[in-house]
N, C-alpha and C positions, 0 to 999 in steps of 0.2 A: 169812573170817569177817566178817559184814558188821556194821556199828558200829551200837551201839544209841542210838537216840535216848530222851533225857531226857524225861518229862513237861515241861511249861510251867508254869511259876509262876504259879501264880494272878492276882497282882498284876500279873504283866508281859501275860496274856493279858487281864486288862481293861483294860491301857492300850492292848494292839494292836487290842483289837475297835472296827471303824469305827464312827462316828457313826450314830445312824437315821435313815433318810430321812423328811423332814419329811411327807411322807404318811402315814407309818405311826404316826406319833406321837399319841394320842390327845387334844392339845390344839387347839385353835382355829388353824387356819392359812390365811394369807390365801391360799395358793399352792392349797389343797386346797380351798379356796369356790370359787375361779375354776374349778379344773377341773371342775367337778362344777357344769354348769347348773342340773339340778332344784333343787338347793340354793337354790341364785341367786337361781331364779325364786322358791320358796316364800319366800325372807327380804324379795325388794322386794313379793311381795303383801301380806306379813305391816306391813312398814312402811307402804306403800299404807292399808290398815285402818286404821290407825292414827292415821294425817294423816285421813284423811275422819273419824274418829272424834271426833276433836278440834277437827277446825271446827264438825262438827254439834254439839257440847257448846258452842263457842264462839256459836254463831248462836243456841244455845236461851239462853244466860245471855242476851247483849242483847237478845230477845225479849222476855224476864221482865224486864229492867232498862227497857224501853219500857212497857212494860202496869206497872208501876209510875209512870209518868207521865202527868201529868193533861193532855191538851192539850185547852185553852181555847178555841174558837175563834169568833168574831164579826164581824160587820161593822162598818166605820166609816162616819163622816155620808157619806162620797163610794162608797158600797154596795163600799168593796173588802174580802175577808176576809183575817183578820189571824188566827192563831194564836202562840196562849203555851205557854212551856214547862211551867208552873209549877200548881201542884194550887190549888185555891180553898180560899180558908179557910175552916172549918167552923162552919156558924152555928148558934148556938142554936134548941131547939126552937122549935117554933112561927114562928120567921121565918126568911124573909116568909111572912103580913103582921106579925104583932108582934114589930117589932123594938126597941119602946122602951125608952132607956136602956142595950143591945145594949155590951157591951166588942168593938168591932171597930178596936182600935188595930191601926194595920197591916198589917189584913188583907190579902187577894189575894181581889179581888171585879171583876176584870176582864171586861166581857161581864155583870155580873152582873142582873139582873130583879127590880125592886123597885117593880113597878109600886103604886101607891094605898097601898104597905107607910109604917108607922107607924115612923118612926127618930127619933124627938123625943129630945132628950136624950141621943142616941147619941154614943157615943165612934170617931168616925172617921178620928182624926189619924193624917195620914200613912197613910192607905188609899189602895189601886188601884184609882180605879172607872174604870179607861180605859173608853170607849165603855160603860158601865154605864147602863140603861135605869130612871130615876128620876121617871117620869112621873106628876106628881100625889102623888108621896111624901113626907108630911111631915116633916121635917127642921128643924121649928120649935128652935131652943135646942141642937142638936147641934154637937160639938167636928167640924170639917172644918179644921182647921188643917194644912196643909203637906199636904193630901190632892191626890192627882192625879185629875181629873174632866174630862180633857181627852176632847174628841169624847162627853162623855157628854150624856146627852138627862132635861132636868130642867124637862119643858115642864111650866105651871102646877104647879110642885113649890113644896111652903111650905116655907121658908127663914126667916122671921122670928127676929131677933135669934140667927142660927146664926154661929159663929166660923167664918172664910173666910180667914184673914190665910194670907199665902206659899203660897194653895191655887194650882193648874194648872187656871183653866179651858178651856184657848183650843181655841175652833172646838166647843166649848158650846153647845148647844140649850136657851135657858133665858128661851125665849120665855113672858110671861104669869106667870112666876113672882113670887111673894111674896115679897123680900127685906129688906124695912122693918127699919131698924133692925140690917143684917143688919154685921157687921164685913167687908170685903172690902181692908184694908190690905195692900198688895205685892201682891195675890194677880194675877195673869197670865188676864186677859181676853182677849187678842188673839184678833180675830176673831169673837169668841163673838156671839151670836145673843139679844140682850136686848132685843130689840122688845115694846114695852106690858111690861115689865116692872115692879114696884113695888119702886122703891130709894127711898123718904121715910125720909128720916133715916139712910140708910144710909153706912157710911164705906167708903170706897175712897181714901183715904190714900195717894199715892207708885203707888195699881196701875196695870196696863201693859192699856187699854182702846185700844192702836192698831187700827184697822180693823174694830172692833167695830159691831154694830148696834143702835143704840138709838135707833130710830125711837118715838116714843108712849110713851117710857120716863117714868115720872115720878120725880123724883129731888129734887121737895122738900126744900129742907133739907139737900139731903146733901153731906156732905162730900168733895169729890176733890182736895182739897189734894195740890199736885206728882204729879196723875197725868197718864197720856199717852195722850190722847183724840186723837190725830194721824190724818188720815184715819177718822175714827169717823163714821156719819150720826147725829145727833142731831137730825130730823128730826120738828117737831112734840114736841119731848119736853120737861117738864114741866122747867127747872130754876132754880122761885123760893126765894129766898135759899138758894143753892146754893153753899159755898163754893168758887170755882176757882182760889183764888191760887196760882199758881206753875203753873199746870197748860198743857200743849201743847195746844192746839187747832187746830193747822196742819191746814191744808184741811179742818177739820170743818164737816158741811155744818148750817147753822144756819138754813136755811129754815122760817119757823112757829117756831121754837123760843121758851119763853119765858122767858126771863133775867132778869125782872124782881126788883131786888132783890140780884140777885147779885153776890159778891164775885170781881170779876176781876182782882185787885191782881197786878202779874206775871204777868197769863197771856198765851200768847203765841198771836196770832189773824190770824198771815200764811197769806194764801190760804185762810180760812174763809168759807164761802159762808153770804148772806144775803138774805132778802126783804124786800118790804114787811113783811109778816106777822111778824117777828123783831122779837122784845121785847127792848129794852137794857136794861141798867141807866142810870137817872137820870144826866146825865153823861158816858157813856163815846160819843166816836166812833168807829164801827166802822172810816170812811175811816181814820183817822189810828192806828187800830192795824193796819192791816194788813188788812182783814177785804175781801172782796169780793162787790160787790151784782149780785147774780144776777135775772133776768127767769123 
């Protein structure tokens, strides 16, 4: 009689049934991507898409974040082009030309064009008019205080009784220009281009006129107390009772010039060129300050 076997116990036939093969398992398994190329290939396309998808979105935002920026771009006195990063400040209707009385505290007018434009009275402190084109622009009684106006070109531009004090002019085109009266305390000349200029009664106070040209410049009257006229041509230029106490005059070329009158109390005039044609002051030896007589 052969022995009968038992059913299995439920409980004990799920503990004996094996594990399932991780293939067959309907979750994510790294084992079952690897085998299965097509898989493969379709997930590194899909990622592929995805990376190119995401630069092209990244190249078009810095595109739009560029075309949102204003670049400025201009030439300077030595014809090299310079660009800026920065958008121009928005100017009131009508200017240029009528700019007069104008709020441009500040602005960003770099490169900017203000040819024969009317800016009387204008408030320009602390304005960028780097390489700014001011030709013939009236700028009579305007605030130019702390403004930078370096390389800008302000050939016969009127200037009359305009504030200049700690402005940047240097390497300035400001030939023939009307300054009379104009305030030019601290303000940074170096270099700048003031031939036939009109400075009568103008103050330049302490300013930095090293290497500057001021050929024909007439400077009646004006005051350049403790400025530094060092290597300056002053050349035929006008400056009776001129105060220059305390002011550098090293190797300023003083041929023709007339100083008649003028206050040179402390100024210092080693290596300053002069001619017959140089008018002293009443008194002063050119030999015994330093000063040298040129043919």
């Amino acid at each position: 009689m052969k022995p009968q076997h038992k059913p299995a116990d439920n409980a004990t036939s799920q503990q004996r049934a094996p594990p399932p093969h991780p293939i067959s398992d309907n979750r994510f398994s790294w084992r079952r991507f690897k085998d299965q190329p097509r898989a493969r290939k379709r997930a590194l396309a899909i990622l592929a898409l995805l990376g190119a998808l995401a630069l092209v979105a990244g190249l078009a935002y810095i595109l739009l974040f560029l075309r949102s920026l204003d670049f400025t771009c201009t030439r300077d006195a030595r014809g090299q082009t310079i660009c800026y990063l920065f958008s121009p400040h928005p100017l009131p209707a009508g200017c240029p030309p009528d700019c007069a009385g104008a709020d441009l505290h500040e602005a960003n007018l770099i490169g900017a064009s203000f040819v024969e434009a009317d800016l009387s009275a204008a408030d320009l402190g602390r304005a960028d008019l780097r390489t700014a084109t001011l030709i013939q622009a009236d700028l009579s009684e305007a605030d130019l205080r702390r403004a930078d106006l370096r390389q800008a070109r302000l050939i016969s531009a009127l200037l009359p009784e305009a504030d200049l004090r700690w402005a940047l002019l240097s390497e300035a085109d400001v030939r023939r220009a009307n300054m009379e009266r104009a305030d030019l305390s601290q303000a940074d000349l170096h270099e700048a281009d003031l031939s036939v200029a009109q400075l009568r009664w103008a103050t330049l106070t302490g300013a930095d006129l090293s290497g500057a040209d001021l050929r024909e410049a007439n400077m009646l009257e004006a005051t350049l107390r403790d400025a530094d006229l060092s290597g300056a041509s002053l050349y035929e230029a006008l400056l009776i009772r001129a105060n220059l106490s305390g002011a550098n005059l090293e190797g300023v070329d003083l041929r023709r010039a007339d100083l008649h009158e003028a206050d040179l109390t402390g100024a210092r005039l080693d290596g300053a060129q002069y001619d017959n044609n140089t008018r002293w002051p009443e008194g002063l030896d050119p030999v015994v300050a330093g000063a040298v007589f040129v043919y």
